[in-house]
Phi, psi and omega in degrees: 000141181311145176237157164237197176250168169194161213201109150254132171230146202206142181302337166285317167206197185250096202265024175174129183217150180137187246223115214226164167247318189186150176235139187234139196218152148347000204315174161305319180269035161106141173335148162187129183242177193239124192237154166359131139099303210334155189282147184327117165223149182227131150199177189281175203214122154266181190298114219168175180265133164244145230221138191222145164203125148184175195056017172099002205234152208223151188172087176268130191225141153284155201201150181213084187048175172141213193231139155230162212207139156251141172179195235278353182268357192163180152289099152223152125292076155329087195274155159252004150198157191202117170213149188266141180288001177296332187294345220263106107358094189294305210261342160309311170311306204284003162253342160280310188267029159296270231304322172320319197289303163330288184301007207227294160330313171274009170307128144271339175283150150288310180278344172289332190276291176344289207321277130006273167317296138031260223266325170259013186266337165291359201254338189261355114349290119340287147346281151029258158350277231280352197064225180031000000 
């Protein structure tokens, strides 16, 4: 299969840059993946696994919004947050987010509760992702 270049980057660091067969990412209107030559596109990106393949290797990273471009040198995605799910802890999750559920019941505030909410709706996203 044909390669491309492809770039996932997050404010935090740059997490996969190289030489790619395909990717399948998140968008706003639903999966779509992307192979060699594919037509130009710019769209948001929702919360979701972006799926990386090539050289015979699988290689799944969580994305929690941000933006993606296609064009004519390549992929890239601009996560506005990105951790790969091998790194991902099943039963730690599943105890931030008991503890998130907590913090969000004892919110006294409109705003600790936003806060609270928030904080679980990323994790139960998360969650998500990760399946099992």
């Amino acid at each position: 299969m044909a390669e491309f270049h492809f770039e996932l980057v997050s404010p935090e660091k740059l997490l996969f840059s190289g030489a790619v067969e395909s990717v399948v990412a998140p968008g706003a209107d639903g999966q779509f993946t992307v192979l060699k030559d594919h037509a130009p596109l710019m769209t948001t990106l929702r919360p979701g696994v972006v799926v990386i393949s090539g050289a015979g290797k699988t290689e799944k990273l969580f994305v929690r919004g941000g933006f993606a471009d296609v064009g004519a040198s390549g992929f890239t995605i601009l996560a506005e947050t990105a951790v790969s799910v091998a790194d991902l802890d099943v039963a730690a999750l599943d105890a931030d987010i008991k503890n998130a559920r907590e913090d969000f019941a004892d919110a006294k505030t409109d705003e600790a509760k936003i806060a609270a909410n928030d904080k679980l709706t990323q994790l139960q996203e998360l969650r998500a992702a990760v399946g099992v």
